[in-house]
C-alpha positions as a Markdown table, in Angstrom:
| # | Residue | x | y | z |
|---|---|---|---|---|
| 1 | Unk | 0.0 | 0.0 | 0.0 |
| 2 | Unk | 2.8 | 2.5 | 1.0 |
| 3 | Unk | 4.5 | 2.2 | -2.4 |
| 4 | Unk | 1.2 | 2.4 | -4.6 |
| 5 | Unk | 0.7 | 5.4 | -2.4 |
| 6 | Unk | 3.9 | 6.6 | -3.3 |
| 7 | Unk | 4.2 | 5.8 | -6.8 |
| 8 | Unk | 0.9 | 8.0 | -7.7 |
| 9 | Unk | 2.4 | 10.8 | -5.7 |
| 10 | Unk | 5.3 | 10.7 | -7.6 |
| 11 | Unk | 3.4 | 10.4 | -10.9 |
| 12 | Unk | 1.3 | 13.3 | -9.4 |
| 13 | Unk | 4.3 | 15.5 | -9.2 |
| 14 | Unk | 5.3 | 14.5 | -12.8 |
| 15 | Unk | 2.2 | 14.9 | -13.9 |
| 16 | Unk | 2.1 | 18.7 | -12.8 |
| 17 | Unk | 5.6 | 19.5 | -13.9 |
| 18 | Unk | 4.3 | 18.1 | -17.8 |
| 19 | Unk | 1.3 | 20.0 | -17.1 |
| 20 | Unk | 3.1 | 23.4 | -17.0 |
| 21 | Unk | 4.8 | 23.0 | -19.8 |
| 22 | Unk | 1.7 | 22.0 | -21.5 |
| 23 | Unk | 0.0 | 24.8 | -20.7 |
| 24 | Unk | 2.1 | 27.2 | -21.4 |
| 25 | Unk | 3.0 | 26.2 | -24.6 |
| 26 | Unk | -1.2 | 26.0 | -25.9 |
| 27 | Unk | -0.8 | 29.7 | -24.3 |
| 28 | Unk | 2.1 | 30.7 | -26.3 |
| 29 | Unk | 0.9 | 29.4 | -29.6 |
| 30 | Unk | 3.3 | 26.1 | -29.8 |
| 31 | Unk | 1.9 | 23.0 | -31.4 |
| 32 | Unk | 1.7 | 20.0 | -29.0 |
| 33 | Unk | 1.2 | 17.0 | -30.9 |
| 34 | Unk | 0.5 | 14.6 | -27.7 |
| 35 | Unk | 0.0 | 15.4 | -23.7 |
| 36 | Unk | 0.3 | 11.8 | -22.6 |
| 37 | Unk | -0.5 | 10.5 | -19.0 |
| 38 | Unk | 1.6 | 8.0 | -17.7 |
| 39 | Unk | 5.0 | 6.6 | -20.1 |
| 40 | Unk | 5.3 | 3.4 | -22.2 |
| 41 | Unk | 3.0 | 1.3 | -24.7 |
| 42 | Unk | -0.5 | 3.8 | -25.1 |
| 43 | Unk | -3.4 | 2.1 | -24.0 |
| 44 | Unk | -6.0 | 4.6 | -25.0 |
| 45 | Unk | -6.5 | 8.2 | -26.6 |
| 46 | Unk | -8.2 | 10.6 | -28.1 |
| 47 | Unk | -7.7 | 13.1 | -29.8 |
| 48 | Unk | -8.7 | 16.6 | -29.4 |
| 49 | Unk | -8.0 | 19.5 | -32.2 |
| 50 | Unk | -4.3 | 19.3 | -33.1 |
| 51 | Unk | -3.4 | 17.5 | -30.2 |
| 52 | Unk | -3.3 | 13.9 | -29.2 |
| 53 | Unk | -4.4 | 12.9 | -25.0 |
| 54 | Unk | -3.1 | 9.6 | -24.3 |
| 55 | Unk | -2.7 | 7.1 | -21.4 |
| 56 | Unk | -0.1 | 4.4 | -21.5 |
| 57 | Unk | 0.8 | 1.4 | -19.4 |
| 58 | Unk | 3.4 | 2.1 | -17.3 |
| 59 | Unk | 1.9 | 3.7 | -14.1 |
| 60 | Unk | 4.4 | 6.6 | -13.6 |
| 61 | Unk | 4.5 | 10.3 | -14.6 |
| 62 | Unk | 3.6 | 11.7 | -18.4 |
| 63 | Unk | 5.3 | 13.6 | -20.6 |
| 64 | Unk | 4.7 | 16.6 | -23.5 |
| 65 | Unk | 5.5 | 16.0 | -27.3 |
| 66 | Unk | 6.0 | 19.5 | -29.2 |
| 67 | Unk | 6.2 | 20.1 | -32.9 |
| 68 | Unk | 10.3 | 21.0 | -33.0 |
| 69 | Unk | 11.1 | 19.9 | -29.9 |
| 70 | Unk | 13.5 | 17.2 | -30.4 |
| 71 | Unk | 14.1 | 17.2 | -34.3 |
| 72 | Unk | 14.5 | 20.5 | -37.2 |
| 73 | Unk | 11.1 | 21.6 | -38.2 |
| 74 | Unk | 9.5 | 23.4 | -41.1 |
| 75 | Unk | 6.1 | 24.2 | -39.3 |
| 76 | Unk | 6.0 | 27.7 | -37.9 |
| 77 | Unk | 4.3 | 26.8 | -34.6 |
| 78 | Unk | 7.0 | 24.5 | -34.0 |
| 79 | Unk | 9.2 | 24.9 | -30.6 |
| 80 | Unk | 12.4 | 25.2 | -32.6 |
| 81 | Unk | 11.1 | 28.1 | -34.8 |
| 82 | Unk | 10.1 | 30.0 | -31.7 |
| 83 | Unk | 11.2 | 33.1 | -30.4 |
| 84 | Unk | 13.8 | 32.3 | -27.7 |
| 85 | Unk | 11.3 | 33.8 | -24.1 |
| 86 | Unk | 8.7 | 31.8 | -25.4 |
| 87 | Unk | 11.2 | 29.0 | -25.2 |
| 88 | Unk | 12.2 | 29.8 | -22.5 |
| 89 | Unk | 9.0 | 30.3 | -20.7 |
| 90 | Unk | 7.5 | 26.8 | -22.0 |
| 91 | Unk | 10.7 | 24.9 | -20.2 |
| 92 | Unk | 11.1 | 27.2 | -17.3 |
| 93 | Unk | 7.2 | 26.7 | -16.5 |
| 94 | Unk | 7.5 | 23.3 | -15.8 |
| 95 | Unk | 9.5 | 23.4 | -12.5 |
| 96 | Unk | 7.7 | 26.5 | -11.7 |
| 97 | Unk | 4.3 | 24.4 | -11.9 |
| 98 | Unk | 6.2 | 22.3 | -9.3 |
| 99 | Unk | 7.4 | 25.0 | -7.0 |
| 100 | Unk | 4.0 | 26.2 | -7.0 |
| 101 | Unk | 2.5 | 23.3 | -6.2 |
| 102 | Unk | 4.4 | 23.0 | -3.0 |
| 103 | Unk | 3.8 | 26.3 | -2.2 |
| 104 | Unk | 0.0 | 25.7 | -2.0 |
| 105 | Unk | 0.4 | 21.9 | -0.1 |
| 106 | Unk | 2.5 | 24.1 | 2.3 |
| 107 | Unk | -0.4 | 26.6 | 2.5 |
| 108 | Unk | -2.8 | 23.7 | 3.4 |
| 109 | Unk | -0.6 | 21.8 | 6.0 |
| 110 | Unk | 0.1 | 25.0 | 7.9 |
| 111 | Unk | -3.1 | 26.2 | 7.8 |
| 112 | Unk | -4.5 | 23.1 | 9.8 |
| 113 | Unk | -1.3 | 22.5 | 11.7 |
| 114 | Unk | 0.3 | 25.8 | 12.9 |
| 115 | Unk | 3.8 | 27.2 | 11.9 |
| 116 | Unk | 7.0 | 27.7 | 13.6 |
| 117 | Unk | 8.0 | 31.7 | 14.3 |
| 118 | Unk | 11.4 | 33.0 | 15.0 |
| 119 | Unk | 10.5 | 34.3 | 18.2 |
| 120 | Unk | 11.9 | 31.9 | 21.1 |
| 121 | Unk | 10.2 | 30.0 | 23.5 |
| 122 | Unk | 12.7 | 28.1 | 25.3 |
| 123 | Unk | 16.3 | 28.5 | 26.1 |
| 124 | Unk | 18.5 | 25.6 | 27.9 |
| 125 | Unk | 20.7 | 26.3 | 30.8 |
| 126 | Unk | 23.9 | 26.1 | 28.1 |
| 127 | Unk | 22.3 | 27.5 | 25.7 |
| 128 | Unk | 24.9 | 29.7 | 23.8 |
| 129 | Unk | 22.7 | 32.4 | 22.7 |
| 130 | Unk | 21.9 | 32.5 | 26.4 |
| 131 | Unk | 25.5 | 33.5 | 27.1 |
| 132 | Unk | 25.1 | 35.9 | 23.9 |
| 133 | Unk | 22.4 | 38.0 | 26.0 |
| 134 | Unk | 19.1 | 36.9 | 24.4 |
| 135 | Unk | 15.9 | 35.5 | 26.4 |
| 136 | Unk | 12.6 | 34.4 | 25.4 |
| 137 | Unk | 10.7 | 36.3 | 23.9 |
| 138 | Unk | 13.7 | 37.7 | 21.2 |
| 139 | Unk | 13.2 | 36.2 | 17.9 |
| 140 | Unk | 16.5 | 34.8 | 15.9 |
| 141 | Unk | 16.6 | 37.0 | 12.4 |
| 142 | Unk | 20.5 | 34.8 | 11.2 |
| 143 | Unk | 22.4 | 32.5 | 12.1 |
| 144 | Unk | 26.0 | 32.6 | 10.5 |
| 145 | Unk | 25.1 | 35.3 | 7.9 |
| 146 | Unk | 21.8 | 32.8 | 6.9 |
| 147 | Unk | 18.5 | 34.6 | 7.1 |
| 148 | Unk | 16.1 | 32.0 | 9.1 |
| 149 | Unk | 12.8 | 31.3 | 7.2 |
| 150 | Unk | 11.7 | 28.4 | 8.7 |
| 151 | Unk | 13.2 | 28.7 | 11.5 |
| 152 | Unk | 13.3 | 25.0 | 13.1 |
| 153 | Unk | 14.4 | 23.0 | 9.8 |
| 154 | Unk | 16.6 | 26.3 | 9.0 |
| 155 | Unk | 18.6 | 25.6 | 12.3 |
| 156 | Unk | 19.0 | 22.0 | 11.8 |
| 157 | Unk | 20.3 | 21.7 | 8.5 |
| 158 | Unk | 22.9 | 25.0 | 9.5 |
| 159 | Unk | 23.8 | 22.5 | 12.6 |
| 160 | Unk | 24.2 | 19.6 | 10.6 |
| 161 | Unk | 27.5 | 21.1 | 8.8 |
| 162 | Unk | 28.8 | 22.4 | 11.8 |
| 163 | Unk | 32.3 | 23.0 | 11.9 |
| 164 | Unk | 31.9 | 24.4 | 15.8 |
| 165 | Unk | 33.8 | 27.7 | 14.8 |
| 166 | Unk | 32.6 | 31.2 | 16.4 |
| 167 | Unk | 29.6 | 32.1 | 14.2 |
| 168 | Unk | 27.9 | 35.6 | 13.9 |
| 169 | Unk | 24.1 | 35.6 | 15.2 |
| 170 | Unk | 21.6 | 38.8 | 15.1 |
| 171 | Unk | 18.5 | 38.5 | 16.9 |
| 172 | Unk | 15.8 | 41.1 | 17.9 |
| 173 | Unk | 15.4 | 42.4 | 21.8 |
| 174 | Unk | 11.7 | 41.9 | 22.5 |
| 175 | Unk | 11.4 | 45.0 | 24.9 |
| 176 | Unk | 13.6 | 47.6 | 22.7 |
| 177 | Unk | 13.2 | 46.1 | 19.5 |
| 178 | Unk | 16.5 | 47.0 | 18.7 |
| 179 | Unk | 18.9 | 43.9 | 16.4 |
| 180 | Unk | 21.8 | 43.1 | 18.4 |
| 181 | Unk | 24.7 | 40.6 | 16.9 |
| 182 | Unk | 26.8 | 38.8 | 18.6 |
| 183 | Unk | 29.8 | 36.5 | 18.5 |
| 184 | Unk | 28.7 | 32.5 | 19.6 |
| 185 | Unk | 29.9 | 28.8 | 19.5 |
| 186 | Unk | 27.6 | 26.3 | 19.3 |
| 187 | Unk | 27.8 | 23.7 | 22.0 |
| 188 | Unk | 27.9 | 20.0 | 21.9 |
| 189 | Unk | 25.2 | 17.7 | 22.8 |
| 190 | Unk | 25.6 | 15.0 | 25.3 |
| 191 | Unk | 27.0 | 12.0 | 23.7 |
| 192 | Unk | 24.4 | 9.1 | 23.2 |
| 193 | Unk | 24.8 | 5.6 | 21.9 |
| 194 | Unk | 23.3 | 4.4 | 18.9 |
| 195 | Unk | 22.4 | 1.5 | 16.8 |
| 196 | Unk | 21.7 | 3.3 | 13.9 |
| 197 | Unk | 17.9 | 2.8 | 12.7 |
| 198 | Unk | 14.9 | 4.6 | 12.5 |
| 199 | Unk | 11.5 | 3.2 | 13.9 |
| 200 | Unk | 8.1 | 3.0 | 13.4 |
| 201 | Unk | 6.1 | 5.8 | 14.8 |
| 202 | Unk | 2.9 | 5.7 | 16.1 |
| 203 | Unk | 1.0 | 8.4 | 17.3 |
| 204 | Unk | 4.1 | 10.4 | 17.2 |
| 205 | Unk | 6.1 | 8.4 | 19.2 |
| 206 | Unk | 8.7 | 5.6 | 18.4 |
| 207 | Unk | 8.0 | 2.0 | 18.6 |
| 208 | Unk | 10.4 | -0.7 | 18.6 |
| 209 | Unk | 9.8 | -1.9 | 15.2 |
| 210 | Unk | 12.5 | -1.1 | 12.8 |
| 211 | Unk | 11.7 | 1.2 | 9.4 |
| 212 | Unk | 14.9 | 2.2 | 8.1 |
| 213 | Unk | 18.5 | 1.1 | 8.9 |
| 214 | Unk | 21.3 | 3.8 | 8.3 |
| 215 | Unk | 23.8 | 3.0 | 6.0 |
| 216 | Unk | 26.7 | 2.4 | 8.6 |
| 217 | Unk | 24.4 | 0.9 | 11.5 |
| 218 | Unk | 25.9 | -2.2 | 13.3 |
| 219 | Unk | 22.5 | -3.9 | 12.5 |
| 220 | Unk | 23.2 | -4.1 | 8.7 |
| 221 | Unk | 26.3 | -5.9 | 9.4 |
| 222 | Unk | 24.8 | -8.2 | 11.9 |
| 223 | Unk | 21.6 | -9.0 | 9.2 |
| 224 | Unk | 19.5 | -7.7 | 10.9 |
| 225 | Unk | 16.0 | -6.3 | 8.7 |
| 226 | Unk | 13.5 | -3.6 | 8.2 |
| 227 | Unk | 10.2 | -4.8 | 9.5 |
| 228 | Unk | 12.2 | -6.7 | 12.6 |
| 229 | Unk | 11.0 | -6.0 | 16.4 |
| 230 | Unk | 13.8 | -5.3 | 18.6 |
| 231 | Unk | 12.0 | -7.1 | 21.7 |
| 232 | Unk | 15.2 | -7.3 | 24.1 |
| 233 | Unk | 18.4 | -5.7 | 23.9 |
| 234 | Unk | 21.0 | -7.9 | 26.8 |
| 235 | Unk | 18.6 | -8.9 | 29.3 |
| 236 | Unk | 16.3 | -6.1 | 29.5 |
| 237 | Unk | 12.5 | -5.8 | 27.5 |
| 238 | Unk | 11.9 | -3.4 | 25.5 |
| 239 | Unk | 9.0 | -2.0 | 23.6 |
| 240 | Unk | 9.8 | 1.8 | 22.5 |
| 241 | Unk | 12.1 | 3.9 | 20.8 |
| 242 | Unk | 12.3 | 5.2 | 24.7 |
| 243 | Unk | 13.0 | 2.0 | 26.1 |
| 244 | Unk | 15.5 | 1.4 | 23.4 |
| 245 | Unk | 17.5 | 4.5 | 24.2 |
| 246 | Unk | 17.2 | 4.2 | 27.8 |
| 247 | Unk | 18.9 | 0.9 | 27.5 |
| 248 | Unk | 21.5 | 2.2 | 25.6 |
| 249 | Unk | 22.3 | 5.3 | 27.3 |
| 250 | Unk | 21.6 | 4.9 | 31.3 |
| 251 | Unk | 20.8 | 0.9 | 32.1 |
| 252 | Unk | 23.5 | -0.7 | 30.6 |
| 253 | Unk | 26.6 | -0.3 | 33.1 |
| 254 | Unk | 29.3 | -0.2 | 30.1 |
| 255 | Unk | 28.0 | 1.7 | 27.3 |
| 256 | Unk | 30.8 | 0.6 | 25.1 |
| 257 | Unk | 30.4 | -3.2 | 25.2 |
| 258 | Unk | 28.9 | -5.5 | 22.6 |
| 259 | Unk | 25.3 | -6.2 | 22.9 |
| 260 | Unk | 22.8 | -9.0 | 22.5 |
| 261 | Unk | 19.5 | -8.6 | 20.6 |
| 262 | Unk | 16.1 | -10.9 | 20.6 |
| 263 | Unk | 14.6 | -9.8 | 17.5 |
| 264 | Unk | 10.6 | -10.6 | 16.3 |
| 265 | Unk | 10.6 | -11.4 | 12.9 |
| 266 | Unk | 7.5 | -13.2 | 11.1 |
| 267 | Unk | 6.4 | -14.5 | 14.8 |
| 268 | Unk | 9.3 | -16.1 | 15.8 |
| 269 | Unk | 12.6 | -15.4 | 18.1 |
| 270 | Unk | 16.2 | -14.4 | 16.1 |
| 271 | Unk | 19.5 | -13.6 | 18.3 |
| 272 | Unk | 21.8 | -11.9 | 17.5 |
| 273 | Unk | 25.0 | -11.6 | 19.5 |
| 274 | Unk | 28.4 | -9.1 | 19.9 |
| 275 | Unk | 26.3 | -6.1 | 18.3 |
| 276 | Unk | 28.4 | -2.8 | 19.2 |
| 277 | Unk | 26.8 | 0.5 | 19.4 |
| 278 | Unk | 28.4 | 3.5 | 18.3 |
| 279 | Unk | 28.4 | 7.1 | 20.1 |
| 280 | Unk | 26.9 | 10.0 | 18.7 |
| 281 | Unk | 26.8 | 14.0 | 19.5 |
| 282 | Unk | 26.1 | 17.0 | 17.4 |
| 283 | Unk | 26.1 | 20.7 | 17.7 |
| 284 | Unk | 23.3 | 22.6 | 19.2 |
| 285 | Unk | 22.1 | 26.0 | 20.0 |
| 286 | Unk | 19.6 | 24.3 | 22.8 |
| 287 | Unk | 16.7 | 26.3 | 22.2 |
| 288 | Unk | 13.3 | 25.9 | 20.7 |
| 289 | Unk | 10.9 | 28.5 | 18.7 |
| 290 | Unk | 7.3 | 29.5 | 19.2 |
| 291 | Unk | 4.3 | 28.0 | 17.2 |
| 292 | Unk | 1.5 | 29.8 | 16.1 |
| 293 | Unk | -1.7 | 29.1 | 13.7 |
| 294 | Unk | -2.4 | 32.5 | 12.1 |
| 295 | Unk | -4.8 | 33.7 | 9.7 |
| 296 | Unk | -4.5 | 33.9 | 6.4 |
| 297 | Unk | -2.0 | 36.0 | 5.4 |
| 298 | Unk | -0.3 | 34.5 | 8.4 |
| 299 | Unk | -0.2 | 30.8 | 6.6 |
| 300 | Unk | 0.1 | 32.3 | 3.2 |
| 301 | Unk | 3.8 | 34.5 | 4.5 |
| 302 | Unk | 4.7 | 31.3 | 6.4 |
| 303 | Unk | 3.8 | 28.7 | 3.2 |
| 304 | Unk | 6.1 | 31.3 | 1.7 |
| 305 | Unk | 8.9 | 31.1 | 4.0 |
| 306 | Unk | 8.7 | 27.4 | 4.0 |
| 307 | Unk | 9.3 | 27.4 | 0.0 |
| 308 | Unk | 12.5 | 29.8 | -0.1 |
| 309 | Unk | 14.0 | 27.9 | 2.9 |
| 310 | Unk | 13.5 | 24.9 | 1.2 |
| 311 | Unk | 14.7 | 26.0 | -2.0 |
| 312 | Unk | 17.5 | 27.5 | -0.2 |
| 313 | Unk | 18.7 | 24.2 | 1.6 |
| 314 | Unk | 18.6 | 21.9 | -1.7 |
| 315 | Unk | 21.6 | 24.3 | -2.7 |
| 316 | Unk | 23.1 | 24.1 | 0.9 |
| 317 | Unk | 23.0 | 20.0 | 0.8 |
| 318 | Unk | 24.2 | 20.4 | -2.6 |
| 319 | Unk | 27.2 | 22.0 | -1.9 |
| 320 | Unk | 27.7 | 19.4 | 1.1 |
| 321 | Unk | 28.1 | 16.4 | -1.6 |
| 322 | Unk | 31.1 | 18.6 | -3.1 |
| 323 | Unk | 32.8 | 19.8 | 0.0 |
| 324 | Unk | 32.5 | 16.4 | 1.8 |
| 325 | Unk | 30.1 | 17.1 | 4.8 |
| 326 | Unk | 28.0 | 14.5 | 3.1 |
| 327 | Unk | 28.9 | 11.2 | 1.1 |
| 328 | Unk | 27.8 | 9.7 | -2.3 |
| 329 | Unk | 26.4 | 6.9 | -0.1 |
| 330 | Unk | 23.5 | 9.2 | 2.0 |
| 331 | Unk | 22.1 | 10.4 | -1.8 |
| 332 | Unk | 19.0 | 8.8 | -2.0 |
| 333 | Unk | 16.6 | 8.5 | -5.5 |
| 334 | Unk | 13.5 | 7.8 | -6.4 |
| 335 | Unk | 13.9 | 4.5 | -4.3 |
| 336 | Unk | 14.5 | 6.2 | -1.3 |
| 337 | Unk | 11.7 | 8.8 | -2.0 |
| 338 | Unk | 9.3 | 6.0 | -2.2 |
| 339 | Unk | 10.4 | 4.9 | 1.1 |
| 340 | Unk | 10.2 | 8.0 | 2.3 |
| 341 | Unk | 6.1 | 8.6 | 1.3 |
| 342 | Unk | 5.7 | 4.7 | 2.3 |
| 343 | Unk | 6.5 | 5.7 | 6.0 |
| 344 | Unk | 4.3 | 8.3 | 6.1 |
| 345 | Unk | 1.8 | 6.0 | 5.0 |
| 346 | Unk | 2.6 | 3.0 | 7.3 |
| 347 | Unk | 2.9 | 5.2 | 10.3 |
| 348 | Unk | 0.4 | 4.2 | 13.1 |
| 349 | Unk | -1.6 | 7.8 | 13.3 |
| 350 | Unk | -5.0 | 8.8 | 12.9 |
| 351 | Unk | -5.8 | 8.8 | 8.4 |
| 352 | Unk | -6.3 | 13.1 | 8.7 |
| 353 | Unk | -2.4 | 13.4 | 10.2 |
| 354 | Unk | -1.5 | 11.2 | 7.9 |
| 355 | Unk | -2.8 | 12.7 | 4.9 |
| 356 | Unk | -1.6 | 16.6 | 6.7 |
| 357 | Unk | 2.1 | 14.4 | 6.5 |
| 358 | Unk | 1.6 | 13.3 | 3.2 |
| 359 | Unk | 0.7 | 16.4 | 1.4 |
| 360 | Unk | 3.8 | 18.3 | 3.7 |
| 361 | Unk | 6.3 | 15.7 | 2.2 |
| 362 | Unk | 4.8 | 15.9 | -1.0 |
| 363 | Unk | 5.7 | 19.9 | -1.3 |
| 364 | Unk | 9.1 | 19.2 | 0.3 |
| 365 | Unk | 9.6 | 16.6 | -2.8 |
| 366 | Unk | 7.9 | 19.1 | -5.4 |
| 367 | Unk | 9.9 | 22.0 | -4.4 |
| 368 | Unk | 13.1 | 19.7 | -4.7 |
| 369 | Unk | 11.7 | 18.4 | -8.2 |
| 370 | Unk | 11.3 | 21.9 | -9.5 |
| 371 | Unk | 14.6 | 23.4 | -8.1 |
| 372 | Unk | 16.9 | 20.1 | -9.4 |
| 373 | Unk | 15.5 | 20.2 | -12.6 |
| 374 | Unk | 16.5 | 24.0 | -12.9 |
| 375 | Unk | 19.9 | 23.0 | -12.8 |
| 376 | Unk | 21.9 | 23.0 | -15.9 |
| 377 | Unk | 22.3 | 19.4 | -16.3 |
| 378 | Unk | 22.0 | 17.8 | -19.5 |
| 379 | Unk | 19.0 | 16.1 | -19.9 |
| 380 | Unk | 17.3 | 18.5 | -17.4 |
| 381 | Unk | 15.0 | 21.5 | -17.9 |
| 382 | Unk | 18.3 | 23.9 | -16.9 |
| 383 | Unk | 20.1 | 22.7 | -19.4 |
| 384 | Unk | 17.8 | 23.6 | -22.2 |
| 385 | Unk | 17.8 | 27.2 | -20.7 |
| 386 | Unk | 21.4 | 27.4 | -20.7 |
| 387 | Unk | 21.3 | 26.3 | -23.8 |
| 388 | Unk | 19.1 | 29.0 | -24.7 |
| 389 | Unk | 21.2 | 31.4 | -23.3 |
| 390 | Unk | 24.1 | 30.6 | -25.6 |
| 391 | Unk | 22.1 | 30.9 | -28.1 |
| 392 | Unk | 21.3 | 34.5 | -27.3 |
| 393 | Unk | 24.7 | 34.9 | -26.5 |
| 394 | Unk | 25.7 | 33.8 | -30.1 |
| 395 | Unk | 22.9 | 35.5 | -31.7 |
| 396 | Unk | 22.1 | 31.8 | -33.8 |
| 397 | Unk | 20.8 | 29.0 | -32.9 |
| 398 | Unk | 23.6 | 25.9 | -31.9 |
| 399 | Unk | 23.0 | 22.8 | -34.5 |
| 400 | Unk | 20.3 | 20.4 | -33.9 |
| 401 | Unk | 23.0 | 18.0 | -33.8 |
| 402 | Unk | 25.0 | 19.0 | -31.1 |
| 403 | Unk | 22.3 | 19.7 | -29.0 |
| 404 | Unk | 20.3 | 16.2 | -29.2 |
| 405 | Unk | 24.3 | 15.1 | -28.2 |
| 406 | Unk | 24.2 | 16.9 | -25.4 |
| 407 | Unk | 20.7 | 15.8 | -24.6 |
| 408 | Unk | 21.7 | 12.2 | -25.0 |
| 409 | Unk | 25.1 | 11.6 | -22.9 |
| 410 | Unk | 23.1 | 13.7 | -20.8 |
| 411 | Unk | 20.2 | 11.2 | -20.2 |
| 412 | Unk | 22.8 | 8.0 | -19.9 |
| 413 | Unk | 24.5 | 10.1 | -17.3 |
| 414 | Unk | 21.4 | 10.8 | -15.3 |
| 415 | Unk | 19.8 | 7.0 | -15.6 |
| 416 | Unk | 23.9 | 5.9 | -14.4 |
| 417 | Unk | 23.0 | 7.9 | -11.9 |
| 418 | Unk | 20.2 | 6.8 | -10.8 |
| 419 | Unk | 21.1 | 3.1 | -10.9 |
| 420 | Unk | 24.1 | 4.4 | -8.2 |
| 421 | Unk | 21.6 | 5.8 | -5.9 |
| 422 | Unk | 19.3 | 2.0 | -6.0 |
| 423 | Unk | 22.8 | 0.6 | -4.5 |
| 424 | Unk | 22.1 | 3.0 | -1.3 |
| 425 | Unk | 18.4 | 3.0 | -1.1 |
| 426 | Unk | 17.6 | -0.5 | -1.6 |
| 427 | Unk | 19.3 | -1.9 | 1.1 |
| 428 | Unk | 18.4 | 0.9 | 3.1 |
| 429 | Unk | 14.7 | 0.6 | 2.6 |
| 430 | Unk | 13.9 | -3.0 | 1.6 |
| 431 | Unk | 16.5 | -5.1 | 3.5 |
């Protein structure tokens, strides 16, 4: 159920990025000879003026077929013959469609479920913006020269490449109003031990049933699956992700020695011996922000915010595959988005949260689908604009030829690829 679920989401998503381009080009006077749900053999269509509707077999995504899209033309509604903005509109309007999208999901979710503010609600005793002079009630406008927009995710994914130098913060005084920047270093969390999984939720809270095992988790090694129940860890029961950690982190005398598992799996009993947990701490600015539900233009500003922060952070994690904060081996595809909307959907909560959850991750998805296909890869929507802009630079046109070349090594690159990311996500999800 959880990866039909997914499947049409991500079909969805296609769909609506085809859509725009669609749309666009009937509005800009380009002939479309076919708008096609779904890819492979056709199964049915009809069609309607100059245009053919289709719907083929395989159950995933669509695509547009324009007159001069992909081959020298004679007609003069033909894409090729075009002046270069409408061009450019037609291919820049499909990731737009998808950025939009997400926009009004965000809208939606929000709307129902509240939003986070900058303004502060809690503060830990080492807090280092404590030391920095703020209290709650201030809100947090940067953090290391970053604007916050969504404040909560914004400070995570800063945190998560921490180096732990000094880093310039500005907030704003509740009572003056005044900004005020300071000089901070963000503190270290307690070190916890780990086994390296993530867990069913239900209702918001862990259980002990395991979802997704991280790529360097002792549990991998040891064979041990998604779907198992961790039911005892040494000689103590366990039933939560609580338990779990309590187990790890304050029962257990030696935190550092090897391990014995009883694991549920298909109603019967598996053990599995010498398992070593690993320690784990990050960086942390100990503080959390106030939620609010506002009114309209209250959800509408914060649906906003949610969009550019997002937008913002698929360039951030970008830049960490380059600079090595993250590995080849964490990039997930479509794989590991499918596991992704198949936990939301297996998750143990009441059918409206689940839904509220579904339609969040669908706009964090779409947002990511519009921005990465704006990049000026080959075989991607950005590179057909860059294309474009060499082509104004040049004042002609570059030869048919060369472009369907680029087109092509682009496309083998980008299925290569994807067949890389299945050797992360597979065993991550499935095994």
């Amino acid at each position: 159920m959880g990866i039909l679920v997914a499947l049409i989401v991500l079909s969805i998503l296609i769909l609506i990025h085809e859509l725009g381009h669609f749309l666009v080009a009937k509005a800009v006077g380009i002939k479309v000879l076919e708008f096609s749900i779904f890819m492979g053999p056709k199964l049915f269509s009809v069609k309607r003026g100059e245009t053919v509707y289709s719907l083929r077999l395989i159950p995933m995504g669509g695509f547009v077929k324009m007159e001069g899209e992909d081959e020298a033309s004679d007609d003069i509604r033909s894409f090729s013959r075009q002046p270069l903005w409408k061009r450019a509109l037609v291919i820049g309007s499909g990731p737009a469609m998808n950025i939009m999208l997400a926009f009004l999901l965000a809208a939606i979710v929000l709307s129902s479920v509240g939003y986070t503010t900058n303004r502060v609600s809690y503060l830990g005793e080492n807090s280092p913006l404590k030391d920095a002079g703020m209290e709650v009630g201030d809100r947090l406008i940067s953090y290391a020269g970053k604007r916050l927009f969504e404040p909560g995710s914004d400070i995570g994914i800063f945190l998560y490449g921490e180096d732990g130098s000094p880093k310039e913060i500005v907030y704003k005084d509740a009572d003056t109003g005044e900004r005020i920047t300071r000089v901070i270093t963000p503190a270290r969390t307690r070190t916890i031990w780990r086994l390296g999984f993530t867990a069913v939720s239900e209702n918001g809270a862990g259980t002990n049933e395991i979802q997704m095992i991280e790529d360097d988790s002792p549990l991998r090694a040891a064979g041990i699956r998604r779907g198992d129940i961790v039911v005892k860890i040494d000689e103590f029961p366990v039933s939560s992700t609580s338990d779990i950690q309590k187990v790890l982190n304050e029962t257990r005398p030696d935190k550092e020695a090897p391990l014995t598992l009883e694991i549920l799996r298909n109603g019967q009993i598996h053990v599995f011996e010498n398992i070593k947990p690993y320690p784990y701490s990050q960086f942390t600015l100990d503080l959390g922000f106030e939620r609010q539900k506002g009114n309209f233009f209250g959800t509408i500003g914060a649906a906003w915010r949610f969009s550019v922060s997002t937008i913002r952070n698929v360039f951030v994690t970008l830049g960490w595959l380059f600079n090595g904060t993250v590995s080849f081996r964490e990039l997930s595809g479509p794989v590991g988005i499918i596991g992704s909307v198949g936990s939301v959907v297996q998750e143990r909560q009441p059918v409206s949260e689940k839904v509220l959850s579904l339609l969040y991750l669908s706009a964090f998805i779409g947002i990511n689908l519009g921005v990465m296909n704006l990049l000026p890869i080959p075989a991607l929507d950005g590179s057909i604009l860059l294309i474009l802009l060499i082509e104004k630079i040049r004042g002609k046109p570059l030869p048919q030829e060369k472009v369907g070349m680029i087109s092509l090594i682009g496309f083998m690159l980008l299925i290569g690829l994807l067949i890389a990311t299945l050797f992360n996500d597979i065993p991550r999800w499935f095994f």
